[in-house]
N, C-alpha and C positions, 0 to 999 in steps of 0.2 A: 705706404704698403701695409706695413702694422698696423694703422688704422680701418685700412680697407676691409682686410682679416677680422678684426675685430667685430666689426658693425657686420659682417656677415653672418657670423657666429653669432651674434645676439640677433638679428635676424629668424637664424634658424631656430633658436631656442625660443622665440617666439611665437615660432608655426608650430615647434611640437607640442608646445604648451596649449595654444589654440584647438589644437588637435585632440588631444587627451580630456580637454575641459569637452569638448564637443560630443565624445564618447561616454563622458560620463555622463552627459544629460541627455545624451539618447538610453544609455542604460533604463535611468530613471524613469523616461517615457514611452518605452515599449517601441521604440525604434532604433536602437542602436545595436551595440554590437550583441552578436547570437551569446545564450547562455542564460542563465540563471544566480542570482543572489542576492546573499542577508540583506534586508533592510532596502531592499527593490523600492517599496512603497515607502519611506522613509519624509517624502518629501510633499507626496501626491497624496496619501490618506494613510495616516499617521495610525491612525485606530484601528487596522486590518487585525492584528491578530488580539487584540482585546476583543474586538466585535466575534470572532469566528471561535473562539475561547467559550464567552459567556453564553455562544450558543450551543453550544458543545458541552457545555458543563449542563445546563439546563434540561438538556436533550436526555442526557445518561442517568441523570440523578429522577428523571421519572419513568425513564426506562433503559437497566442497565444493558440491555440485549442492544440497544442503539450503535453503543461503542465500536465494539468488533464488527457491525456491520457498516459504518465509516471506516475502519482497518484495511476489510475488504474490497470495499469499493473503490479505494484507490490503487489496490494492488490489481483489481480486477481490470482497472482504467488505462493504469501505465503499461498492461500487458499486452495492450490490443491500439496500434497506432499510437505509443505512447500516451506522456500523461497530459491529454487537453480536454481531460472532462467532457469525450464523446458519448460517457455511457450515462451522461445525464439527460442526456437529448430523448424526449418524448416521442413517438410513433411507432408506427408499421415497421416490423421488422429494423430496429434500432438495438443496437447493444441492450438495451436495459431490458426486452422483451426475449432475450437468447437464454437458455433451458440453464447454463451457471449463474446469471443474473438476477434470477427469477425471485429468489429468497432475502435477495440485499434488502438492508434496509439502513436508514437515512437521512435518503433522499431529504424528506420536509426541513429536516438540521440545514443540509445545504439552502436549499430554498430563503430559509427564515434569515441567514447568515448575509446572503446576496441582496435580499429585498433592504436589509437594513445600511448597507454600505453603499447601494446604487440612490440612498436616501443622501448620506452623505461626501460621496464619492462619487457620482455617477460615472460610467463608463470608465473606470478607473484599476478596478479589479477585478481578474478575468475567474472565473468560476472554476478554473485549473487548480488556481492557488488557493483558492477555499477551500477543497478539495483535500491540498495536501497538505495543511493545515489544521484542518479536522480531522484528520489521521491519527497524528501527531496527537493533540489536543483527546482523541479519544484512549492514547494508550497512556496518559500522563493523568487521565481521569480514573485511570484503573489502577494507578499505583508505578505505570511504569516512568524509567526517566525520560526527562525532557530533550529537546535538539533545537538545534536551531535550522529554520526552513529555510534554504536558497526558493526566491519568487522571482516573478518576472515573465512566468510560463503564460503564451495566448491560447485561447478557444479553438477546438477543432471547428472544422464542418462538415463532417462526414460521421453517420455513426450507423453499422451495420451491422444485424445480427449471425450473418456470416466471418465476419471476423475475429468471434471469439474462440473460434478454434485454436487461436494460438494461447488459448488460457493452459494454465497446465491442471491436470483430471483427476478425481478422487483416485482411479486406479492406474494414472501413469506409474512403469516402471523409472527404476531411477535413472537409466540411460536416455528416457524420452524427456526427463524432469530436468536433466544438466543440457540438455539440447534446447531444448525452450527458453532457460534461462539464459544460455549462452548467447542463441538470437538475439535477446537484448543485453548483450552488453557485462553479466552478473554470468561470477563462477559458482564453482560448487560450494566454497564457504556463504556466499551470498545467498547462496540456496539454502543450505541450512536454518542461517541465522533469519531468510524472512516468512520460513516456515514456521518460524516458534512464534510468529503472529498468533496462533492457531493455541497458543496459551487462554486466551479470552475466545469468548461464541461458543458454536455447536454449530452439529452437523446433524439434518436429516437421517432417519432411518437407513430411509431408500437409496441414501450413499453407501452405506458399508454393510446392510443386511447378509447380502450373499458372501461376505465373509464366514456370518456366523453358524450356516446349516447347509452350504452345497457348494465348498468354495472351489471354482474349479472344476465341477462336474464328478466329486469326490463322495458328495456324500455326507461329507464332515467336516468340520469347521476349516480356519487358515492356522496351520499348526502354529504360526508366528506369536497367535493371541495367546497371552498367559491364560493355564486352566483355572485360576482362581477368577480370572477377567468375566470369563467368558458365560458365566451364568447370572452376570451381572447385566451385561450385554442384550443376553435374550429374553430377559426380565425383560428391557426398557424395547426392546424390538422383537417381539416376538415373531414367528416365522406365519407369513401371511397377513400382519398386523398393520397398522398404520405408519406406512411409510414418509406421514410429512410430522412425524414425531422425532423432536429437537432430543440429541443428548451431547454432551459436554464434550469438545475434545482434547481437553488436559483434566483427567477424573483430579476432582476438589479444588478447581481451581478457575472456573468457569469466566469470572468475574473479576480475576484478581492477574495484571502482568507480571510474569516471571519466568525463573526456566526449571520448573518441573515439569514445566513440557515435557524434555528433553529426561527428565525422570523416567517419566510414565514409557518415554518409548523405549530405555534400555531396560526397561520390566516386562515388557510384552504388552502396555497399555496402549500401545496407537489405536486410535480409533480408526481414522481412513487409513486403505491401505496405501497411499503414497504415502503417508508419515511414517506406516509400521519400515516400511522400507529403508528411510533412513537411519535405522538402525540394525536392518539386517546386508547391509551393503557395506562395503568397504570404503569406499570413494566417498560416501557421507559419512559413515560411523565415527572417521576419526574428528569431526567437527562436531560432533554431539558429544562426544568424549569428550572435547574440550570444552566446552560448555558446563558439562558435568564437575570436572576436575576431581582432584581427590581431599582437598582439606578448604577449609576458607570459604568464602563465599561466591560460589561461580555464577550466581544470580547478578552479581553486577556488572561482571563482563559482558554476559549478555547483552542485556542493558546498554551498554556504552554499543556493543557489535549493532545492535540491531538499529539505534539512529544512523550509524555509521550508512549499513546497510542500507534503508529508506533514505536517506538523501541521496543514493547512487543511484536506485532506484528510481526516484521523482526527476533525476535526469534524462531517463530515458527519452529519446526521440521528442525531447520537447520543443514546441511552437515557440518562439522569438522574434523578436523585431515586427517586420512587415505582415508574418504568418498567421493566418487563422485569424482571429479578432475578440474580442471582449464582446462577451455579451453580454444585453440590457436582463436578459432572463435564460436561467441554466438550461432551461427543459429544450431549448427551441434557437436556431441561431437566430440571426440578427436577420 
């Protein structure tokens, strides 16, 4: 009878051992269990984020405006049917051609990164995780800290330029900004911290213009803008002027990750008004506050918040196991 027990029990512990080895090399190969993580490719192509790195470093260092617009484009990506890299799909009426998309830029970074791994990898690595990789890769090229990426995310097949509606808008107020976040998934600290994205790039004119001479049907600027700001401002955007004219949206620090961001906005330097907002709201302000702090270096919490932040982020709604597919080329499904 004892023996009987025995040899069951090591039985059992044999299937769940079977079991667990079986889930973990579905992990590995993009059919096992739903999810995302470190060292996905560990096994299948080893070089994934050295390859997506060196193009990414290569990218910025001959043109630093690259950076921030890899930042974007993957925040632009996970907001819209989560993050399966639909807004790299070419066509008619596809995310990439929608009026917030229109200024990204990139794209060829990806490209150059996928054409080199489908050399070594083929069909191995889905253009999701390039995606949020170079993210990553472009904030670490500007100075900010590193993370480490959960992969494993598959290819959409859908990419519409009706769907970016759910982006959130130069002049969303703050209640429509924590509604949109919420949808997926991320609170109001969330929101904060992956706004300070917004440390690196620029913003078109023609985003935040009508701030600066009829805000509101006033007449006169957005009282929120500091009056030292503001003829700074109309210097670089003058009223009637060229509205696809780039200016900074963390003033002296364009190029550089950090959180003076989060400076500039309890100074009255936001540039778009959904930023000036989080610091004239309650519900955000005390998360910018914190950011700020009062002695010490609060640039590095940040820092630590905002990986935190983008890996919670790069979970959104994402593609696993059977869903979506790997594709031979980002622009176009299979």
């Amino acid at each position: 009878m004892e023996v009987s027990s025995l040899n069951k029990t090591l039985i059992l512990l044999v299937l769940l051992l079977a079991t667990f080895t079986t889930m973990s090399l579905g992990q590995g190969n993009g059919r096992g269990r739903q999810g995302t993580r470190v060292g996905f490719y560990r096994a299948t192509c080893p070089r994934v984020e050295s390859i997506v790195q060196s193009a990414v470093q290569s990218a910025v260092r001959a043109n630093p405006t690259v950076a921030p617009g890899l930042l974007r484009m993957f925040f632009h990506d996970c907001f819209v049917n989560g993050c399966d890299a639909s807004i790299l799909i070419d066509g008619p009426s596809t995310e990439k051609t929608a009026p917030p998309n229109s200024l990204l830029r990139g794209f060829d970074v990806i490209d150059a990164a996928k054409s080199q791994l489908e050399t070594i990898c083929p069909g191995v690595v889905s253009c999701a995780d390039i995606l949020a990789l170079a993210a990553r890769d472009s904030v670490v090229q500007t100075g900010g800290r590193s993370w480490q990426v959960p992969l494993g995310r598959r290819d959409g097949l859908v990419s519409q330029a009706s769907d970016t509606a759910a982006l959130p808008a130069f002049n969303d107020p703050i209640s429509v900004q924590i509604r949109k976040f919420a949808d997926k998934g991320l609170n109001t600290q969330d929101l904060v911290t992956l706004v300070g994205g917004h440390t690196i790039g620029t913003s078109a004119c023609a985003l935040f213009s009508y701030r600066l001479y009829n805000f509101n049907n006033t007449n006169g600027p957005d009282p929120e803008i500091n009056q030292a700001f503001l003829p700074q401002l109309r210097a670089l955007c003058p009223n009637g002027g060229d509205g696809l004219r780039r200016v900074a949206l963390d003033t002296g620090s364009v190029d550089r990750f950090g959180s003076s961001f989060y400076e500039n906005l309890r100074n009255g330097r936001g540039v778009l008004e959904s930023d000036a907002k989080l610091w004239s709201d309650r519900r955000t302000q005390r998360f910018v506050q914190g950011f700020l702090g009062t002695r010490g270096q609060p640039g590095s919490r940040f820092n630590s918040e905002f990986g935190r932040a983008m890996v919670k982020m790069g979970n959104t709604e994402v593609k696993t196991g059977m869903q979506g597919e790997i594709r031979s080329v980002c622009t176009t499904t299979n």
